[in-house]
Each structure stands twice: as C-alpha cells, then as structure tokens.
DRENDO-1510 file (C-alpha; in Angstrom, 1 decimal, always signed):
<recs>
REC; n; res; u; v; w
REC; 1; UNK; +63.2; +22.8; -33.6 .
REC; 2; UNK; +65.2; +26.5; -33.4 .
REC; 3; UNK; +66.8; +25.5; -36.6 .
REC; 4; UNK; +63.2; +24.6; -38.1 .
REC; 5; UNK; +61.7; +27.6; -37.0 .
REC; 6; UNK; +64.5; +29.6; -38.9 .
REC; 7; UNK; +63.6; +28.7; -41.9 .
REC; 8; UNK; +61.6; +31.0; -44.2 .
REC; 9; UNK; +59.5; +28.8; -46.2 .
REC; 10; UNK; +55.8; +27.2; -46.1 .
REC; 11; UNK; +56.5; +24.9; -43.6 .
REC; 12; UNK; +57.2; +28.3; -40.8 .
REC; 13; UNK; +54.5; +30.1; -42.6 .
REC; 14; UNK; +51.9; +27.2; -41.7 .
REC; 15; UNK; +52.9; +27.1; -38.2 .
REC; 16; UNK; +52.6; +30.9; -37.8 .
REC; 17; UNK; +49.0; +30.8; -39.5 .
REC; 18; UNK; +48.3; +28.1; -37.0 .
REC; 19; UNK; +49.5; +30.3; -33.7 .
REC; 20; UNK; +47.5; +33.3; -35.2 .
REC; 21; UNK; +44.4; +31.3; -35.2 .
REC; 22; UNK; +45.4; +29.7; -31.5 .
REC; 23; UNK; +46.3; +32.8; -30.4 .
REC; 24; UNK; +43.3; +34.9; -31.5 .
REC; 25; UNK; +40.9; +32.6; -30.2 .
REC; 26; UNK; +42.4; +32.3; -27.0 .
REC; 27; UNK; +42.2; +36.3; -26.3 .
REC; 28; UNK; +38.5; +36.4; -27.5 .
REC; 29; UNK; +36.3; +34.6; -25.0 .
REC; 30; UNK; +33.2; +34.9; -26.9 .
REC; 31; UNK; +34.7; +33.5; -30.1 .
REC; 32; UNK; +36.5; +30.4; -27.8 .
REC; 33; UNK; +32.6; +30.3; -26.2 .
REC; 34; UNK; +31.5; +29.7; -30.0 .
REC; 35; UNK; +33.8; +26.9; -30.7 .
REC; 36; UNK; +33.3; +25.5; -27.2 .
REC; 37; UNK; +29.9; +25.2; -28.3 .
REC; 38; UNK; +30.2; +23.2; -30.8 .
REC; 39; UNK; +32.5; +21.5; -29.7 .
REC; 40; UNK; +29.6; +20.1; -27.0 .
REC; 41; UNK; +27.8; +19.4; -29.9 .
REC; 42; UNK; +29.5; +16.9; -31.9 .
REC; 43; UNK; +31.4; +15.4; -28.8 .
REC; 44; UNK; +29.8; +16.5; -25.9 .
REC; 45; UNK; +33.4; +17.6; -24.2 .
REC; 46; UNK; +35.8; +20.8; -24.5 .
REC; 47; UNK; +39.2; +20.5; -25.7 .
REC; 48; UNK; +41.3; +23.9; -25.0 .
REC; 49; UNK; +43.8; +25.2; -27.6 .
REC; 50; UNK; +47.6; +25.2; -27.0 .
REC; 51; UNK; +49.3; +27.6; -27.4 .
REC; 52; UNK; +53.6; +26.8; -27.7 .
REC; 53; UNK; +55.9; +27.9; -25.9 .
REC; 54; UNK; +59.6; +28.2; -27.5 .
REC; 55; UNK; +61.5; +26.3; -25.1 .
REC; 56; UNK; +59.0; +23.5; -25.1 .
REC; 57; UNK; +59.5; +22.1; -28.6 .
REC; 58; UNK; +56.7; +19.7; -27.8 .
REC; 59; UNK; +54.3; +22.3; -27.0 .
REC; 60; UNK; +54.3; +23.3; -30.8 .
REC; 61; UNK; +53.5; +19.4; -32.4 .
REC; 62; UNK; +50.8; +19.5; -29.5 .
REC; 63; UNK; +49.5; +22.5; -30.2 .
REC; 64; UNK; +49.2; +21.5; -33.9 .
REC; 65; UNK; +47.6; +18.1; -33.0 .
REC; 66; UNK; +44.9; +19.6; -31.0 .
REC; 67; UNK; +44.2; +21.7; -34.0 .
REC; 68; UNK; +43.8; +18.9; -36.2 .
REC; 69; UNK; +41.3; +17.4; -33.5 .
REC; 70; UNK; +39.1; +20.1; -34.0 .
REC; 71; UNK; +39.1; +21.0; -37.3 .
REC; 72; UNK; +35.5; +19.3; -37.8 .
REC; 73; UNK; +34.6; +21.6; -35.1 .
REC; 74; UNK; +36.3; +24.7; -36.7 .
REC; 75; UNK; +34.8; +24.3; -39.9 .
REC; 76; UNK; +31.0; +23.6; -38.5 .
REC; 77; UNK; +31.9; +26.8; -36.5 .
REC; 78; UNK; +32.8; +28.6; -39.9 .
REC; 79; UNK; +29.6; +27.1; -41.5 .
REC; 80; UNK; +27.2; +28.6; -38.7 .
REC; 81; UNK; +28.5; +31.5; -37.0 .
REC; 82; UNK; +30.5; +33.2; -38.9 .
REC; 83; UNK; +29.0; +36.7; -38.8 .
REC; 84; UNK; +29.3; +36.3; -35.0 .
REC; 85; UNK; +32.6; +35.5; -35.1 .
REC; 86; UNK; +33.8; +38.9; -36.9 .
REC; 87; UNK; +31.7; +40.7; -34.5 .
REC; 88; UNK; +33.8; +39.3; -31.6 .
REC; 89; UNK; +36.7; +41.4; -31.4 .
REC; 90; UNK; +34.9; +44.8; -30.4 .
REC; 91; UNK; +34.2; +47.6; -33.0 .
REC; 92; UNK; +37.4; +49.0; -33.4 .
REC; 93; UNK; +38.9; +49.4; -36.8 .
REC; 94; UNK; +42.2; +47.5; -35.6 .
REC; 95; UNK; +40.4; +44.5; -34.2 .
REC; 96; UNK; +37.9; +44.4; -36.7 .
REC; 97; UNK; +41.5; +43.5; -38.9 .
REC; 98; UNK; +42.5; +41.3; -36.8 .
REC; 99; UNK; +39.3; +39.2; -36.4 .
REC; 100; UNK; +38.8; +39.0; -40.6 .
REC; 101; UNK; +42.6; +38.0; -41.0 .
REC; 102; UNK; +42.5; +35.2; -38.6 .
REC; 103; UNK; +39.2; +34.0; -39.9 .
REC; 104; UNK; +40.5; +34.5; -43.4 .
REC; 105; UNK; +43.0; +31.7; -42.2 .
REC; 106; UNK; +40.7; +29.5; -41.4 .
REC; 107; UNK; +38.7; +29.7; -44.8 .
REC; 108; UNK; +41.3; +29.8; -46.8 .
REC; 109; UNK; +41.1; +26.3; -49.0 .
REC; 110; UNK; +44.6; +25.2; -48.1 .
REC; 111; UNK; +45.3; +25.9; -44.6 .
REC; 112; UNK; +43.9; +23.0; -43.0 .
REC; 113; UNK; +45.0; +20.6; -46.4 .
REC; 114; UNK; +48.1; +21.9; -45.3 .
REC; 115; UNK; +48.1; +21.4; -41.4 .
REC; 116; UNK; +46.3; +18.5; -41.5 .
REC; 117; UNK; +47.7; +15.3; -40.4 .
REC; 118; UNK; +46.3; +13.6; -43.7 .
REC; 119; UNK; +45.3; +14.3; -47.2 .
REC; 120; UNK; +42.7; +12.1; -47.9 .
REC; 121; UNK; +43.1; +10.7; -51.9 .
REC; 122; UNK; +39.4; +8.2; -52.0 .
REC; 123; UNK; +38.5; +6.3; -54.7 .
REC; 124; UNK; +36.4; +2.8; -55.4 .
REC; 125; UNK; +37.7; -0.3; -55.6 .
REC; 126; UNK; +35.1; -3.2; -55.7 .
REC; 127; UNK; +33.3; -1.8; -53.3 .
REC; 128; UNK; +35.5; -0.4; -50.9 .
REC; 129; UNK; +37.6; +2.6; -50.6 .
REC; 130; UNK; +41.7; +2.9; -50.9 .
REC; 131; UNK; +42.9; +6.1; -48.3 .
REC; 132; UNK; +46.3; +7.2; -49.0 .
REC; 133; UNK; +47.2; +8.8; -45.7 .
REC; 134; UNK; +50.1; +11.4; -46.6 .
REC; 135; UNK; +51.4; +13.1; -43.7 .
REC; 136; UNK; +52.2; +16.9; -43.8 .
REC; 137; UNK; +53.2; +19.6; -40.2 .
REC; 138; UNK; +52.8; +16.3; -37.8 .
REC; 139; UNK; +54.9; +14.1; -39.9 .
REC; 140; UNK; +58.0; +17.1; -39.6 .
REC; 141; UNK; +57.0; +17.8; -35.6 .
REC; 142; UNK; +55.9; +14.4; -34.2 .
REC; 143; UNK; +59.8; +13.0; -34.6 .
REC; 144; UNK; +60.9; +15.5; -33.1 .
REC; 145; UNK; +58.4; +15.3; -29.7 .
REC; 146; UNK; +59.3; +11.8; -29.4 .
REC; 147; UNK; +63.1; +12.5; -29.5 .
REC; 148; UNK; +62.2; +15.3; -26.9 .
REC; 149; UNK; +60.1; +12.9; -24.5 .
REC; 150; UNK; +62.3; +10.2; -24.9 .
REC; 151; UNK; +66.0; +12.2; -24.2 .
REC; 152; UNK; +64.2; +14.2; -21.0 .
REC; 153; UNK; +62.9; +10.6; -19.6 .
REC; 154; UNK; +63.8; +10.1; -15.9 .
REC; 155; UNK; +65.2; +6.9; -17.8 .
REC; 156; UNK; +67.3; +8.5; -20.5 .
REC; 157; UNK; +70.8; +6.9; -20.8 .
REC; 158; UNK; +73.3; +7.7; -23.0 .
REC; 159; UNK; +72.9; +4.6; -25.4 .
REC; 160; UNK; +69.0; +6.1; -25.5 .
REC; 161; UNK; +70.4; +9.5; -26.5 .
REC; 162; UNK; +72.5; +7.7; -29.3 .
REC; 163; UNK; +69.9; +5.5; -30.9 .
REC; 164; UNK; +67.4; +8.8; -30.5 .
REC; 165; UNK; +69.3; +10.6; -32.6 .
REC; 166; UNK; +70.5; +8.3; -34.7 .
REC; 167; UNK; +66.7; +7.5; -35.2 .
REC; 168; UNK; +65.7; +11.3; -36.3 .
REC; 169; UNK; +68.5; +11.3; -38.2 .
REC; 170; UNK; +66.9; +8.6; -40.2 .
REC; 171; UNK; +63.2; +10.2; -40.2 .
REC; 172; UNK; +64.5; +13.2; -41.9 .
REC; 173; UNK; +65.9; +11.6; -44.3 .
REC; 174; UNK; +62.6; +10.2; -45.7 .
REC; 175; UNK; +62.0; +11.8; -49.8 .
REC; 176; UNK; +58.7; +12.7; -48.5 .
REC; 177; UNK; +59.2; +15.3; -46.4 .
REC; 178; UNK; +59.9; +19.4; -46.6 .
REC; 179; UNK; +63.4; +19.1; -48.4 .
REC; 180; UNK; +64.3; +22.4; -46.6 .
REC; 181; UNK; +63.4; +21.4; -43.1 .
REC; 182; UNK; +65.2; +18.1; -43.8 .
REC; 183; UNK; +68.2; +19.7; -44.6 .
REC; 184; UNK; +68.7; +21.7; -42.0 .
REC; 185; UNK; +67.7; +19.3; -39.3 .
REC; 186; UNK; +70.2; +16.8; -40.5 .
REC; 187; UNK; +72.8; +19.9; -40.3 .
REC; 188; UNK; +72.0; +20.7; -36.7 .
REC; 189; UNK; +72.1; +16.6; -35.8 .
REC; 190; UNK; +75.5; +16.4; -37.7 .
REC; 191; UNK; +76.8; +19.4; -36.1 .
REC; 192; UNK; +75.8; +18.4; -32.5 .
REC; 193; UNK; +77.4; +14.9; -33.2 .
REC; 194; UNK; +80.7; +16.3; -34.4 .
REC; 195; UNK; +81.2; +18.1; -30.9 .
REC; 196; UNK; +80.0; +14.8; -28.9 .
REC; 197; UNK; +82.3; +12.3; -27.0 .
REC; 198; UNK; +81.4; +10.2; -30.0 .
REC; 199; UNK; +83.2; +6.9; -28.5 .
REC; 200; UNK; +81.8; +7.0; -25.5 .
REC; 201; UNK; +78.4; +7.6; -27.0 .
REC; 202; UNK; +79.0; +4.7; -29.1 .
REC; 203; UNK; +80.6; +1.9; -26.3 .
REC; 204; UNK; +77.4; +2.7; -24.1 .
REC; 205; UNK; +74.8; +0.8; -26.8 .
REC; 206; UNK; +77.6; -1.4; -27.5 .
REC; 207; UNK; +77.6; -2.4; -23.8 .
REC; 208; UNK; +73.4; -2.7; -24.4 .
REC; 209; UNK; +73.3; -6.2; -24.1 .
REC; 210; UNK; +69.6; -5.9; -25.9 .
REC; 211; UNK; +71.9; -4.1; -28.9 .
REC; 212; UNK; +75.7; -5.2; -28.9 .
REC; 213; UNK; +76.6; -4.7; -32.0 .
REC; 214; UNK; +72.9; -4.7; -33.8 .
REC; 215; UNK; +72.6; -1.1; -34.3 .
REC; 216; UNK; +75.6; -1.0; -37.0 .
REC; 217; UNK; +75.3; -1.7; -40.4 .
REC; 218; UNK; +77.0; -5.0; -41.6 .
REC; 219; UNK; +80.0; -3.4; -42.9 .
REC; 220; UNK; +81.0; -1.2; -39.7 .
REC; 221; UNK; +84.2; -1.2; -38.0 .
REC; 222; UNK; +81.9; -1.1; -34.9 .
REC; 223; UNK; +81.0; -4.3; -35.6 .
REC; 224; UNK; +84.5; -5.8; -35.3 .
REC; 225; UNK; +85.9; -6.6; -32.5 .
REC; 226; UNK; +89.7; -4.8; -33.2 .
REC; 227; UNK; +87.9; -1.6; -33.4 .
REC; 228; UNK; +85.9; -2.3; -30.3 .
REC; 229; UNK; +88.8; -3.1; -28.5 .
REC; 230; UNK; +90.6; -0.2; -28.9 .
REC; 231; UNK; +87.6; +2.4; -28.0 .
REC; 232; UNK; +87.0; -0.1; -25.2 .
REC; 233; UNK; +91.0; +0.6; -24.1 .
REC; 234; UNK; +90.7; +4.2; -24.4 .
REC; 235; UNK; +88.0; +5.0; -22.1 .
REC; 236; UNK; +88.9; +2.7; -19.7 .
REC; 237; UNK; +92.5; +4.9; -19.7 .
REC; 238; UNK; +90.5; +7.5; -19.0 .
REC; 239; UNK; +87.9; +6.6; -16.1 .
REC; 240; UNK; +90.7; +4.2; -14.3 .
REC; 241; UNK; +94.2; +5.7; -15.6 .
REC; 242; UNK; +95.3; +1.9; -16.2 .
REC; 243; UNK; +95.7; -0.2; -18.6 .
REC; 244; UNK; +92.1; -3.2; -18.9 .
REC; 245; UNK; +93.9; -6.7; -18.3 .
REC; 246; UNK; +94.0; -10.0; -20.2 .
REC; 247; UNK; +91.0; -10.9; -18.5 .
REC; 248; UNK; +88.7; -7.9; -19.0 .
REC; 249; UNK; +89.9; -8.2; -22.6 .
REC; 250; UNK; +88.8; -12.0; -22.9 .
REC; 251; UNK; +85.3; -11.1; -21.0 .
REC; 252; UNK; +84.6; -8.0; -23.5 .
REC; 253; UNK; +85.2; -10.1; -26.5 .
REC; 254; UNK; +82.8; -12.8; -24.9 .
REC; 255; UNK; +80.3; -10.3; -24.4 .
REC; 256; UNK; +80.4; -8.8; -28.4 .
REC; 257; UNK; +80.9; -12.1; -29.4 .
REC; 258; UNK; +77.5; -12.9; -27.4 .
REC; 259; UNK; +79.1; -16.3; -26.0 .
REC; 260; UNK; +79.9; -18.1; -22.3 .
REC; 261; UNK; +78.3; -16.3; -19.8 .
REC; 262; UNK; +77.5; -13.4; -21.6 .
REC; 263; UNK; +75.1; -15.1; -24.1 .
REC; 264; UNK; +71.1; -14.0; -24.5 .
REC; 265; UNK; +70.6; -17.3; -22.0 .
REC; 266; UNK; +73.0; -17.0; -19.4 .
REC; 267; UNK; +72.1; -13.2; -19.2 .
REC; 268; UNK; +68.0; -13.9; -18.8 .
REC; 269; UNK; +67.5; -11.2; -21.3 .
REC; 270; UNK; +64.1; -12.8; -22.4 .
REC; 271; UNK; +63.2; -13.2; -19.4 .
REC; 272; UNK; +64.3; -9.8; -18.4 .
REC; 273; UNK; +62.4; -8.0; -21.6 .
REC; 274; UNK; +59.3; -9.8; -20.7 .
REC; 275; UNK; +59.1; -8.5; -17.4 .
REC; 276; UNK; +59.3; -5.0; -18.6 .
REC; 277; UNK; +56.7; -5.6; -20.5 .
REC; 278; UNK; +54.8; -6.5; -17.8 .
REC; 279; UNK; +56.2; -3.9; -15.8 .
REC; 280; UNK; +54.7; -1.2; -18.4 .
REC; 281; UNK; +51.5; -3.2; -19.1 .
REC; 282; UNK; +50.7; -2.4; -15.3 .
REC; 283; UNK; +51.8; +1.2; -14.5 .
REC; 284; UNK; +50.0; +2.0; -17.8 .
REC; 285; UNK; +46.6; -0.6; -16.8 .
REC; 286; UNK; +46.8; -2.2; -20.0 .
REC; 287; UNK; +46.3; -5.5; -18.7 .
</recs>
C-alpha cells in the first residue's frame, strides 16, 4: 500500500480527492449535520466518514467504501443544499477556498465515476437490462484489505502467508486494472519474496494436508517428490542438526503421495472441513 501511495498518477490523485472531501467534512460540523440529514432521510441511519490512517492500510479501502455508500446521499446533499454548504466554513477568505474546492470535488462529473465501485453500462435486451459491473479504486484496495485481515489473523500460519501472497500476486496481474499500480505492487511482492525463507515458506502448504501439492502448477518441481525431498532434508538439518531417517522418508513420500495412512480418509479431512464449517456458521449465527 506504501508503494501504491508513491505513485504519482490518477489512481493517488483520486484517493487524495477522496481524503480532501473526508477530511473537510469531518472538521465542519454543520456541513457533516447537512449530510447526516440526509442521510436520515433516505435511510433513516448515520453512517460516519473514515478517515485513514497510514499504518492501517485497511483504513484507506474502508474509508473509500463508506464513500461509495453514500454517494446517493452526497449527491442529494449537492442537489439541495449547496449554497449552505459554501457558507459552512466561516467568512474567511481562506476557508471560503477551501469549502468551494472540496465541493468542486464533489461536482466535478468524474470523481465519483471514478471512485465508484461500479460504472454502470445499461442497455435493453428483451425486456431486461444487461449491467456491466467494472470495478475501479475498490477493485486496486479491496485485495489488498483482505491480504491485510487475513496475514494479521490470530490464525495466520505461514502456509496462509504464502498462499496470501501468492493470491495478490495473482490479482494484480489482472489486464483490467491501473497498469502502474500493478507494476509496482508485483515489484514490492517480488522483492519481499526474494528476501523470504522461501523453502520453508513453501514445505509449510506442502505439509497442508487440505493443499499438498495442489497449489503448484502441473509442471513444478514442487510437485515431484525429488525436489520435495531435498527441501524436506534441509530444514530438518536445520531445526534437528540430523539427518531424517528411512522411515520419515517413507512417511513423507506417503503423505505427498496422499496414500496409507495419510490419505484424505484415513486423515478425516472431510470430516474435519465440515466441522469448520460448522464451527464458522455458529460464531458468525449463520445457521
């Protein structure tokens, strides 16, 4: 998200729009009484504005989302009150700025085409209508809040960290996305990895038994089991300063091999995803 945030482009220059208008409305109770307002009108509930905070990279996808919540209550705001609202600051010459360049923002046709979560292309077909849902800022910070949640779980192991990254890594490489911001997230990801304890990153989703070998594409040396092997050796050398025997050798290539006693059955592992799920369904009460 640093490395985002570096970049000079229209990608930064939306987010900073977006913390001016967070900002501004946040130090100007009687414009954040205005959109409160309205906000009681069409939904009959307040929603605050976030505003980020650098070292909480999720702040800034939340603070954008909860934007995108309210832009119908933004723009009716806009519609109605708009005189008010350049009235709020005070009478100064300074503020009187201020107020007409963050409400400028706000009117300005391609802010919220830009920030929004969705540009809306409708058209008729036999009687209905076809949405194409393209996804602009939320599609570029929502990867990056689940990657944040998930890695800074109380849960968080390192074959989680792995496939996390591995997963982003993926995301940004999608054609439909900010080139720029793609770029340089890949970089930081490729950089990070390069300094990691990449085998033992690697042996803990091996040692998954829900992935194994799974995560690898079909032509990997991760998916053989010489390869395997020797990773497998070399840590063990290093957490027990001894050489695996014949019969941890036997059991490991068992276990990739996903036969004997290691198989799906003989581990329970349906059994044991389907009381996870159960698990989850109740602390979250879905039923």
């Amino acid at each position: 998200m640093g490395d985002i945030f570096k970049i000079k482009g229209l990608f930064s220059k939306i987010i900073d729009d977006a913390l001016e208008v967070v900002k501004w409305f946040n130090n100007h109770s009687r414009a954040l009484g205005i959109l409160n307002a309205v906000q009681l009108k069409i939904s009959s509930k307040v929603k605050s504005l976030v505003l980020p905070i650098l070292t909480r990279w999720t702040s800034h996808y939340l603070s954008v989302r909860r934007l995108l919540e309210l832009e119908m209550a933004f723009k009716e705001m806009l519609v109605n009150s708009l005189e008010d609202l350049k009235i709020c600051a005070g009478n100064r010459l300074d503020m009187k700025r201020k107020a007409t360049e963050t409400l400028a923002i706000l009117l300005r046709f391609d802010f919220w085409h830009n920030l929004d979560m969705y540009v809306v292309v409708s058209f008729p077909i036999e009687a209905f209508f076809l949405t194409l849902l393209i996804t602009r800022v939320k599609r570029h910070l929502e990867p990056l809040a689940v990657a944040a949640n998930a890695t800074q779980s109380d849960f968080a192991r390192l074959d989680v960290v792995l496939v996390t990254l591995v997963n982003l890594y993926h995301k940004f490489c999608d054609p439909l996305l900010d080139e720029a911001v793609c770029e340089v997230v890949r970089s930081s990801l490729e950089k990070r990895w390069a300094k990691a304890d990449q085998e033992v990153f690697i042996l803990a989703v091996v040692l998954n038994p829900s992935l194994r070998v799974s995560c690898f594409a079909p032509g990997s040396p991760y998916r053989q089991f010489p390869k395997l092997w020797a990773c497998v050796r070399k840590i063990f050398r290093r957490f027990y300063g001894e050489e695996p025997n014949g019969d941890f050798r036997r059991a490991f290539h068992d276990y990739v091999q996903c036969v004997g006693e290691w198989s799906n059955e003989n581990m329970g592992l349906n059994q044991h995803q389907d009381q996870a799920k159960r698990d989850v369904s109740e602390i979250f009460n879905f039923g």
